[in-house]
C-alpha positions in Angstrom: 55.0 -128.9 -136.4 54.0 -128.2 -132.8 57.3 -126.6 -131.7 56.8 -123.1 -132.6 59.6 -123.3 -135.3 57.4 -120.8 -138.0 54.8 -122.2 -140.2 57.5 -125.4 -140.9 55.4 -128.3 -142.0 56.2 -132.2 -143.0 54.3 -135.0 -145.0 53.1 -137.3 -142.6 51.7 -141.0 -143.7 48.0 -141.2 -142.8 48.2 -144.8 -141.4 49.1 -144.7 -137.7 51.8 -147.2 -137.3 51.9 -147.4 -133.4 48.7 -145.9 -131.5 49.7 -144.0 -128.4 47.4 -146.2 -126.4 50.3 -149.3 -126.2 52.5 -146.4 -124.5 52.9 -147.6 -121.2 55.6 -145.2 -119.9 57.8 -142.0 -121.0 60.0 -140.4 -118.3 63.0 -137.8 -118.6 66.7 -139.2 -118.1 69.9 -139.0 -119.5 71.9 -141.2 -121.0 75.7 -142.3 -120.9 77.5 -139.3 -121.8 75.0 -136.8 -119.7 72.8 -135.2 -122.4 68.8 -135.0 -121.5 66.9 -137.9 -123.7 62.9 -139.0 -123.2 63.1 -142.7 -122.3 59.8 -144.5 -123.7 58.1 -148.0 -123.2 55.5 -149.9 -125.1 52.6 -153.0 -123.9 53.5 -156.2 -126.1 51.1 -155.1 -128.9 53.3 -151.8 -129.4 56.7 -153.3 -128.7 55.8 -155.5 -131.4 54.6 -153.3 -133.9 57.2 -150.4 -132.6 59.9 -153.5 -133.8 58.9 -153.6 -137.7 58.2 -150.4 -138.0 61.6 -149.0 -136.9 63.0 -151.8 -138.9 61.7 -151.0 -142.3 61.9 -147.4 -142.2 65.8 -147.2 -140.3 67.0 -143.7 -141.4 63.8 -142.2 -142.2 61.9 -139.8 -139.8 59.3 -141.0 -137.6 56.3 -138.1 -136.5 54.9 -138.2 -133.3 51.6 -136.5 -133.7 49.4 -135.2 -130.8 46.5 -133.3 -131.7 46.9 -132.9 -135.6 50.1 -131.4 -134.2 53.5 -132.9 -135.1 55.2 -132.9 -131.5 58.9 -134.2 -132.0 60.1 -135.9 -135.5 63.0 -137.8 -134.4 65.1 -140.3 -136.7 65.5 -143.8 -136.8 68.1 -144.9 -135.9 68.1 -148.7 -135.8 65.7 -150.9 -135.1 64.3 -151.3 -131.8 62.6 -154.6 -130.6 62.7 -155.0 -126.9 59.6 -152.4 -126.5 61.6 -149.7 -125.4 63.8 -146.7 -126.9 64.7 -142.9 -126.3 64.2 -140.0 -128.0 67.8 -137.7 -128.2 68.5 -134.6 -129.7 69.1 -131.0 -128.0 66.8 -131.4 -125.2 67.1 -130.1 -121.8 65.5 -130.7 -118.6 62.9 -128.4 -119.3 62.4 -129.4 -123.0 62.7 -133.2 -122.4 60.3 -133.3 -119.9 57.5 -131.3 -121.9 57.5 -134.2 -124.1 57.5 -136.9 -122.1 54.3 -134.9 -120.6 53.0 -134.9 -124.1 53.9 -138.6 -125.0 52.4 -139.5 -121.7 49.0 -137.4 -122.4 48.9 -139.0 -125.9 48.7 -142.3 -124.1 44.8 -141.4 -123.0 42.2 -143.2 -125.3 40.0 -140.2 -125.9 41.2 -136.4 -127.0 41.6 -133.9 -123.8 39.3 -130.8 -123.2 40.7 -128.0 -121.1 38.7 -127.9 -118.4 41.0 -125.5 -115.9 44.0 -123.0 -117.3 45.9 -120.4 -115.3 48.6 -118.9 -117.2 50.8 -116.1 -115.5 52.7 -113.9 -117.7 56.7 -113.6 -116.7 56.0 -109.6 -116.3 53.2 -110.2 -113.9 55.4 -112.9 -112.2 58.8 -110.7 -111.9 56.5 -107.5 -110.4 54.4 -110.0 -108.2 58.0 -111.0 -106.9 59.2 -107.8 -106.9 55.4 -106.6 -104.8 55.7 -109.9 -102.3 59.5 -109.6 -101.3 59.4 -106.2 -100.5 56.1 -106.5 -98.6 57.9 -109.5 -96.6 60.6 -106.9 -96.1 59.1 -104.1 -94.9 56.8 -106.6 -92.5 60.0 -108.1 -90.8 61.2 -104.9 -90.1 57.9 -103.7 -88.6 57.8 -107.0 -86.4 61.6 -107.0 -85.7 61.1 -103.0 -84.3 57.9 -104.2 -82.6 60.0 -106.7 -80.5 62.9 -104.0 -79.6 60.6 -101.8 -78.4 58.6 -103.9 -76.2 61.2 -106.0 -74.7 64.4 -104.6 -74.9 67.2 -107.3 -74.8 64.2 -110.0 -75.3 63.3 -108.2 -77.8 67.0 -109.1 -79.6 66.7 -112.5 -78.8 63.3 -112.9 -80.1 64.5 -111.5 -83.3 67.7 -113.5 -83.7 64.9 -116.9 -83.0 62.8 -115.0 -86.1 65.8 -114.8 -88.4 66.6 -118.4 -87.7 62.9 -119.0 -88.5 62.6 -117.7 -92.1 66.2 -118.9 -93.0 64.6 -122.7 -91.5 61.4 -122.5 -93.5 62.9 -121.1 -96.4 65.5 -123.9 -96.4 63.0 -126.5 -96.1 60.8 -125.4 -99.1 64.0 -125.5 -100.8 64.8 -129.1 -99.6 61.1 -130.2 -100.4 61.5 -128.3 -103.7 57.8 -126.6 -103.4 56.6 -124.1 -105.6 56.4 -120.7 -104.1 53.1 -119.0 -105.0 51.8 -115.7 -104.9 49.8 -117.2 -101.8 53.0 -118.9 -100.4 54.6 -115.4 -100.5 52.0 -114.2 -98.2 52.0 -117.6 -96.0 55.9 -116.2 -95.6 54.7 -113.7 -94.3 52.3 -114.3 -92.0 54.5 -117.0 -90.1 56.8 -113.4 -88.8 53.5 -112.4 -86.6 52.6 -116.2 -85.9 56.4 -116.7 -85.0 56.2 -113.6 -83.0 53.5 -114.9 -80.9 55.8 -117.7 -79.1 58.1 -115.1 -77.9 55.6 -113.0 -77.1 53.9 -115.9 -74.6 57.2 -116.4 -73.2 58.2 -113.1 -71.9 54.9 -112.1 -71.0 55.2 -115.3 -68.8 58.6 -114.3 -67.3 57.4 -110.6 -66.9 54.8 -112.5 -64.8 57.0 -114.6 -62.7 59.1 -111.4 -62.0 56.2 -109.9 -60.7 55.1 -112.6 -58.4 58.6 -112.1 -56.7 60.4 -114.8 -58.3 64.2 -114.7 -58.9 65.7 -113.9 -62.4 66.7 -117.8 -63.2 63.4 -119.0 -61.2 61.5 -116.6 -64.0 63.1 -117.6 -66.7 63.0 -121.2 -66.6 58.9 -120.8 -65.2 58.0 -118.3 -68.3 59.9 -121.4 -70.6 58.1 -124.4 -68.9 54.8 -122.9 -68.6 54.3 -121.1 -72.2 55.5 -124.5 -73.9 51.7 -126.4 -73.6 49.9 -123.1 -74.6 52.1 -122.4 -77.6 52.0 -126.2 -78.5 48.1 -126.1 -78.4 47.6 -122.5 -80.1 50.4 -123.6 -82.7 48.7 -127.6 -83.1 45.2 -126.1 -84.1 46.4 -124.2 -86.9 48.6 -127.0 -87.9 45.1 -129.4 -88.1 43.8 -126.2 -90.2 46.6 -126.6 -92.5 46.9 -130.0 -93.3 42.7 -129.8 -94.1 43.4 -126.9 -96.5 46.4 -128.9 -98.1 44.4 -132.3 -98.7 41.1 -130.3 -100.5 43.0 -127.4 -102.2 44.3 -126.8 -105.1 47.9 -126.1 -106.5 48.4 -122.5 -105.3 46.9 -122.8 -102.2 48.8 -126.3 -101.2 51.6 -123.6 -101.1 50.1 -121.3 -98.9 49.4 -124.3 -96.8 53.0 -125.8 -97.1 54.2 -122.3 -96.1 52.4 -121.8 -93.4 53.1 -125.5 -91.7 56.5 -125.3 -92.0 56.7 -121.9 -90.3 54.7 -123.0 -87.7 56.7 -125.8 -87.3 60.1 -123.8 -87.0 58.6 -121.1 -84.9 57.8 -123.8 -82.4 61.3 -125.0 -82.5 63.2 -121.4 -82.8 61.0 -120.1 -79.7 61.7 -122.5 -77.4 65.2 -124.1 -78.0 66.8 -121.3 -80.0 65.8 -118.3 -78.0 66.0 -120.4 -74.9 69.7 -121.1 -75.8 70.3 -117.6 -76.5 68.8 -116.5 -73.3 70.5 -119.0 -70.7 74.1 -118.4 -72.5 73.0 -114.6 -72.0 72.1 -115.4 -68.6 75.2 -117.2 -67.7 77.9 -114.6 -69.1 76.2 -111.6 -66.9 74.7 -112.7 -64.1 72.0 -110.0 -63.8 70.7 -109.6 -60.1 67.3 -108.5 -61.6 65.7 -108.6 -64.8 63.5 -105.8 -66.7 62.1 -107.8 -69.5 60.4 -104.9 -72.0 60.4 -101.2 -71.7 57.7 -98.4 -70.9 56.0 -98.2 -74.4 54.1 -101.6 -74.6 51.1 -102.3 -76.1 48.6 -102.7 -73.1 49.0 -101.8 -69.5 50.9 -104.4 -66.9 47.9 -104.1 -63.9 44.3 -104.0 -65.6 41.5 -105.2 -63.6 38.8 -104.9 -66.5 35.5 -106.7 -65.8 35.2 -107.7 -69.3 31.7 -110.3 -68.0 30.0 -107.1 -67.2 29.3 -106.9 -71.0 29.0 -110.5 -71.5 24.6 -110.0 -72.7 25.7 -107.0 -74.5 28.7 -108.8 -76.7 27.2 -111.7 -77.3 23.7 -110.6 -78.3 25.8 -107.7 -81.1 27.9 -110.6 -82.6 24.5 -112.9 -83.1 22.9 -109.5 -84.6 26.0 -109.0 -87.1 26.0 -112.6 -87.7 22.7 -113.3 -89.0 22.6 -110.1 -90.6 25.7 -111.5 -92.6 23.4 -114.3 -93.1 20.8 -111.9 -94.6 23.6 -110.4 -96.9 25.1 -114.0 -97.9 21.7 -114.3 -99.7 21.2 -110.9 -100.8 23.0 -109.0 -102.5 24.8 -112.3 -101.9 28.7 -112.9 -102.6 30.7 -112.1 -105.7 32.2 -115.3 -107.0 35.3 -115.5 -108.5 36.4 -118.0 -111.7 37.1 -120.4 -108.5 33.5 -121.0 -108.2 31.5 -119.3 -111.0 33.3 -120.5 -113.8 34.2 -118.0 -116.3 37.2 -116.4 -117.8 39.3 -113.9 -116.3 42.1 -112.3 -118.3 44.4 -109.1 -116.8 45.7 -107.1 -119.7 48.6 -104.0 -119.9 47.8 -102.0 -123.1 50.3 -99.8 -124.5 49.1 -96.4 -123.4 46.3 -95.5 -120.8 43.6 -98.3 -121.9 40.7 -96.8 -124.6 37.9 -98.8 -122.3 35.1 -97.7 -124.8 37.1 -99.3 -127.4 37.3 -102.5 -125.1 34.1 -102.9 -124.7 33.0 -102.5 -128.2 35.3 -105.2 -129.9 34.7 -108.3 -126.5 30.9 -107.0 -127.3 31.2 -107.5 -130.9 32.2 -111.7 -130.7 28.9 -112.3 -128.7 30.6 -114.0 -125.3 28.2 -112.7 -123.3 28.3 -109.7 -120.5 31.9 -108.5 -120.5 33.4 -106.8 -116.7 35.9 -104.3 -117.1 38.0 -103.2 -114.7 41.0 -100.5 -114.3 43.5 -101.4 -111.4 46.8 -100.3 -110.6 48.3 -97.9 -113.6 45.9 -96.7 -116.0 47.1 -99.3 -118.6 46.4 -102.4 -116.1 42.8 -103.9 -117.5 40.7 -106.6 -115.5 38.4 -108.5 -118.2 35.9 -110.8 -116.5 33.8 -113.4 -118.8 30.7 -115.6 -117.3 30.7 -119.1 -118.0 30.1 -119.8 -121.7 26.8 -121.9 -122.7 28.5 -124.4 -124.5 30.6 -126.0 -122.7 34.2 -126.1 -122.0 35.1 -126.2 -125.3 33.2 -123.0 -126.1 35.4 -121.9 -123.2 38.5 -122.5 -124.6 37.1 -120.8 -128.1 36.0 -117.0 -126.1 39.4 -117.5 -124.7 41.0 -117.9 -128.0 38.9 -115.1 -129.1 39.7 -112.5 -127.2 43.5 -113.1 -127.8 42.6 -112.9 -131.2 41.0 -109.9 -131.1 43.5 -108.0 -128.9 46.0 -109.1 -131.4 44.3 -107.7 -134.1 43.0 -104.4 -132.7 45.4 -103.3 -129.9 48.8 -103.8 -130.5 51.3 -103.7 -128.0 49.0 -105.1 -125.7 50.3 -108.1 -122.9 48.1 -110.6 -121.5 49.5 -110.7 -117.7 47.2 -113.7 -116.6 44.5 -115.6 -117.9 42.3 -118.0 -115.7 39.7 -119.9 -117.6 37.5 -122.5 -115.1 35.3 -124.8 -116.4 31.3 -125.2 -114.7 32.5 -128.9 -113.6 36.0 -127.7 -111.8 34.4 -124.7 -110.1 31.2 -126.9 -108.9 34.3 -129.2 -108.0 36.3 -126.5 -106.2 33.5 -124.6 -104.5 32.6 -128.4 -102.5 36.3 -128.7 -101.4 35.9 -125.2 -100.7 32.9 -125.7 -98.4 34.4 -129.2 -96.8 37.5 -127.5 -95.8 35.9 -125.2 -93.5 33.4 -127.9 -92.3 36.2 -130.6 -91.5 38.3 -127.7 -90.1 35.0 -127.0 -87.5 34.9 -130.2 -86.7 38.4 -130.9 -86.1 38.9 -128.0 -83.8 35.9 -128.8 -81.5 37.1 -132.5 -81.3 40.9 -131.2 -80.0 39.7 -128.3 -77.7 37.6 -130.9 -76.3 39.9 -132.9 -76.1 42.7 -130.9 -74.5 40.2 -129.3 -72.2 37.0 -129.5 -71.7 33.6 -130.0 -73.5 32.3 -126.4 -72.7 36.1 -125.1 -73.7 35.4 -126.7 -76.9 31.6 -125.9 -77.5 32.6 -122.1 -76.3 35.9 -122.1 -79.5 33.7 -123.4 -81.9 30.5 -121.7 -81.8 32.7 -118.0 -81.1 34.9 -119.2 -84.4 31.9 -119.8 -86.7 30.3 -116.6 -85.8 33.5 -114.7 -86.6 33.3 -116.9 -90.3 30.0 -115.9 -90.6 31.0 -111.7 -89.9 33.8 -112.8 -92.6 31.3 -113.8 -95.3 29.0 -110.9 -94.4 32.4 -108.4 -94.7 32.9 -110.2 -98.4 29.5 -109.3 -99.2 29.3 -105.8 -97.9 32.4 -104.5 -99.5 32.1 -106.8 -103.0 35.4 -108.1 -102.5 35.9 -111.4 -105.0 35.3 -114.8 -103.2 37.2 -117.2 -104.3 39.7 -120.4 -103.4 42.4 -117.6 -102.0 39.3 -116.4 -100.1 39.0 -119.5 -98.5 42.8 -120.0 -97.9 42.2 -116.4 -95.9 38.9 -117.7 -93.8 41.1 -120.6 -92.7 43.7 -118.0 -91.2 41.1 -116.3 -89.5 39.9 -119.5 -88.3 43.2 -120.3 -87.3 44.4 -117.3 -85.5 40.5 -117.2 -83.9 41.5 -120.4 -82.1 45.1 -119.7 -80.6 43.6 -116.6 -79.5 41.0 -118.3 -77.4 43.4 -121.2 -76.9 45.8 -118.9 -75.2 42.8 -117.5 -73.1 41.0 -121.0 -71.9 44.7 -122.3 -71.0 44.7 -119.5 -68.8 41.1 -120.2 -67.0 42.5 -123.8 -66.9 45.5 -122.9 -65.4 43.5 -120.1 -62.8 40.3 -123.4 -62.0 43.5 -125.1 -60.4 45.0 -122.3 -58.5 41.6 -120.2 -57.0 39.6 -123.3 -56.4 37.1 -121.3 -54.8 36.6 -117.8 -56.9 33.1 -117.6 -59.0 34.1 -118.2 -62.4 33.2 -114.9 -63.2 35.9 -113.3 -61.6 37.9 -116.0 -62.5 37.6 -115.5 -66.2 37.7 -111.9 -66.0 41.0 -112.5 -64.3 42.5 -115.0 -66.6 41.5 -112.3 -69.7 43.4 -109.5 -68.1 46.4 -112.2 -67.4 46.7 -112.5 -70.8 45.6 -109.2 -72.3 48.9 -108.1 -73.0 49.9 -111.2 -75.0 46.1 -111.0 -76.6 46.8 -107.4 -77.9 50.8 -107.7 -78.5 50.2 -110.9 -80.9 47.1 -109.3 -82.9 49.7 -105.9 -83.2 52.4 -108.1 -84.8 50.3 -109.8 -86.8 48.9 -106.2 -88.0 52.2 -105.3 -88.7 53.2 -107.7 -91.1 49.6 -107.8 -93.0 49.5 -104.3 -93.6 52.5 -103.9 -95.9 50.8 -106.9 -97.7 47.3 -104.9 -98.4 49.1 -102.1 -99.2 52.3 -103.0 -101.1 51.3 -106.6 -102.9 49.4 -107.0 -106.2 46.1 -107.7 -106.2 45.6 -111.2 -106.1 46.5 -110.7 -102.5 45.5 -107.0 -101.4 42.2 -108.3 -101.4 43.4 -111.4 -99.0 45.1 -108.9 -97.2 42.2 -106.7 -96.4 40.1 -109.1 -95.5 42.9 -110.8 -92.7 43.2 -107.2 -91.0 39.4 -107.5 -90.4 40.0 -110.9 -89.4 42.4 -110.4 -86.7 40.5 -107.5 -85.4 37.4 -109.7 -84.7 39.1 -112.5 -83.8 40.5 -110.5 -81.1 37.6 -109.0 -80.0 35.4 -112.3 -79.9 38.0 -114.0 -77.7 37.3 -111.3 -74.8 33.4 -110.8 -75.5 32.5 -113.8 -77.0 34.4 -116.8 -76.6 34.7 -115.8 -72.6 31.1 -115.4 -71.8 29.6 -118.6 -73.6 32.4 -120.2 -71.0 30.9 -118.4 -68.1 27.1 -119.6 -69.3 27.8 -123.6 -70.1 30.3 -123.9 -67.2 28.5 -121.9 -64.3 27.4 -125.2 -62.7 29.9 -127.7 -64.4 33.3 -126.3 -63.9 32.4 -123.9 -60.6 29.8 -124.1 -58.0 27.7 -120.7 -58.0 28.3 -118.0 -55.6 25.5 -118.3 -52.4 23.3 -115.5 -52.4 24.7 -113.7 -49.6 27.9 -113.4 -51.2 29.6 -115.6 -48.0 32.0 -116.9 -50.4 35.6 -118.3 -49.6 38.2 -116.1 -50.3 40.4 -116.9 -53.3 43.4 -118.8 -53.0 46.6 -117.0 -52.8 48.4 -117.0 -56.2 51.9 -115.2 -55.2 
């Protein structure tokens, strides 16, 4: 028997009276009175040979066998001739639909190989629970006293519009029924700081308004109106980013994906009808004769006049430096693949007791798998074994894995396999090309919408700006060691993502500025639009900060290592948007999108903007 009921075992005929080929169908239901059956179906040949079978042996067992494995052993009832029947006992949902997943596998012609097997223990699940809720925790609470203290009352309703957000995008991953995933858990989270940045577009914009002299219900319906097409084009490019990941991923990181979307998706909806409602029914209850949207402490002065094209040689010429040294590095010493894309076996163990490593390494040494990785993280008891790719196959795979569980077994009771990840050579050549195609579809895709939405330079300028900063990315992998692996991609894409509302946010504003000061040398013009929007720049890449940094320091480490690597990201995403994305504007557009400045200087004054 296959059920895990002790060593029970029954006589089974050797003839096969109905192959598992003629199954055509088994499914889960229930039947009249409620109780959870498997519902089966057979071709003509089956049905046929299902019917005299069940007729001369009514009464008598009949073994479904799987594997040399005895799966279910259910009696015959009566005879059944129409081709189709159900299996009835004490099943539930669970337990019914486990075998109609074994029924339906037995249905393939040839025996399966494991190719691909994560198993996560229910320890390591309850504590990577435990680790991701309370990092979500303490990063709303960072975000939500980010907001109070920058903008005061529109601080509040901010928050109220990010409460409603994670209550919406939790609800709808209930209503779609998707699997929450470690990676999901940090999607969660990132969607506070992405939510943030909506609200943070809007007040900045009213704060703007009110400075130009506008009145307090002229301000607030102008910082509305005029943030809505830079938040849908920021939010729209990650969204693109999303649904690339989702289509080439795999299981865990369609979850991150799903996560991520839907938050985006509610943020967009919370900023500018829920907060908006909140606001105007504010607005119409007190009346206020002048409005003070934030407070003294904010992240970056109200009146800079930085001229950030000064540097433009300098910037430029250090990010080509750093990139093609990451180049260099990507080579040599090269990246540190994980099972994703090397293959192997990875298997986290909790021994009882601080772990005897020299003990370790002498038993995995003695069963001849090959160079054997230990690793201490966490509590002294928390192992990380590492495996390469076994010569013979997947099937020699799946016998080092069985192995080593033996071996523990034997030699160091009390110790708990937390996960296990075993990955085949032809699923991580599989996953390493999806790997690579999401980021090049995800390159294209951008430069085709910023070009789109803007111009051809706008969109040449993203790009380029967003594969250097994925080059710096690969070159931080490689410098610090950190694995590289499918979550690694998952966290490149953010970058990517967060790279281009940054410089989304900044070209709407030299788009915006090309119409108003028809006659200013782009120079100055972009140097204006980048102190415009400093304060947004720096006041989204905080937020964002805030709710990553309880992730690299609280969560397990599946995602401290994708946690890490974000904070660098949204450092040099920031960074490239002023030094890098801004000058390779001023160079391709010079002549295309503004005439140059005469020689002498005798240029018209700008237009007035106030």
């Amino acid at each position: 028997m296959a059920d895990g009921r002790g060593e029970r075992k029954i006589l089974v005929r050797k003839k096969v009276e109905v192959d598992g080929a003629n199954l055509t169908d088994a499914s889960p239901t229930t039947d009249q009175n409620g109780r959870w059956v498997v519902a089966f179906r057979f071709d003509s040949i089956g049905a046929r040979r299902f019917a005299e079978t069940t007729t001369n042996n009514v009464g008598k067992p009949f073994a479904i066998v799987l594997d040399d494995k005895v799966i279910s052993d259910p009696v015959i009832q009566e005879p059944i001739t129409g081709g189709r029947g159900q299996i009835s006992g004490s099943y539930t949902a669970q337990t019914a639909n486990d075998l109609a997943v074994l029924l339906r596998a037995g249905a393939l012609p040839v025996p399966l190989t494991v190719v691909e097997e994560r198993t996560i223990g229910p320890e390591l699940g309850a504590d990577s629970i435990h680790a991701g809720l309370t990092a979500v925790a303490v990063g709303f609470v960072l975000v939500v006293a980010y907001m109070l203290i920058s903008y005061g009352i529109f601080g509040v309703f901010a928050n109220i519009a990010l409460l409603c957000n994670l209550f919406l995008t939790l609800a709808l991953l209930g209503i779609l029924q998707a699997t929450l995933t470690l990676p999901g858990i940090a999607g969660a989270l990132l969607t506070l700081g992405m939510a943030v940045d909506a609200n943070i577009l809007i007040n900045e914009r009213i704060r703007e308004e009110l400075r130009k002299g506008a009145t307090p219900l002229a301000a607030l319906e102008a910082g509305f109106s005029k943030a809505y097409a830079t938040i849908t084009d920021s939010n729209l490019t990650t969204l693109i980013k999303m649904a690339i990941l989702f289509s080439v991923g795999t299981g865990t990181i369609k979850g991150f994906a799903v996560t991520i979307s839907l938050g985006i998706l509610t943020s967009m909806f919370t900023a500018t009808v829920v907060a908006r409602a909140i606001t105007a029914s504010w607005f119409r209850r007190f009346r206020p004769k002048a409005l003070v949207v934030g407070t003294r402490l904010r992240p970056a002065p109200d009146h800079t006049n930085f001229q950030f094209m000064r540097g433009r040689y300098m910037g430029i010429g250090l990010s080509v430096f750093l990139s093609l040294a990451s180049v260099v590095l990507f080579f040599k010493p090269g990246l540190n693949y994980g099972v994703d894309f090397a293959g192997g076996v990875v298997i986290e163990i909790r021994t009882d007791g601080p772990a005897d490593f020299a003990k370790l390494r002498s038993k995995m040494e003695s069963l001849h798998l090959g160079p054997v990785q230990l690793q201490q993280f966490g509590s002294p008891s928390d192992v990380l074994m590492r495996l390469e790719q076994q010569a013979g196959g997947d099937a020699a795979q799946q016998g080092a894995v069985k192995a080593v569980q033996e071996e523990l077994n034997k030699d160091f009771p009390g110790a708990v396999i937390r996960r296990q990840e075993a990955v085949g050579a032809s699923v991580s050549a599989e996953l390493f090309h999806d790997g690579m195609l999401a980021l090049g579809l995800a390159s294209i895709a951008m430069l085709v919408y910023i070009t789109f939405r803007f111009e051809w330079q706008f969109g040449i300028g993203a790009v380029v700006t967003m594969l250097l900063d994925v080059t710096k990315t690969v070159g931080f992998f490689a410098i610090t060691g950190m694995q590289f692996n499918l979550t690694s991609i998952a966290a490149i894409l953010t970058i990517m993502g967060y790279s281009i509302n940054d410089k989304v946010v900044v070209y709407d504003r030299v788009r915006e500025n090309l119409r108003l000061y028809r006659k200013m040398p782009l120079r100055e013009l972009i140097d204006r639009s980048i102190n415009e929007t400093l304060s947004r720049t720096i006041g989204t890449s905080l937020a964002i900060f805030l709710v990553t940094v309880p992730l690299a320091l609280l969560a397990g480490e599946q995602l401290r290592e994708f946690a890490w690597v974000l904070l660098f990201g949204v450092v040099l995403a920031t960074s490239s948007s002023i030094f890098i994305a801004a000058p390779i504007l001023l160079f391709l557009g010079e002549k295309s999108l503004r005439r140059p400045v005469p020689a002498d200087g005798s240029a018209a004054p700008p237009a007035p903007a106030e």
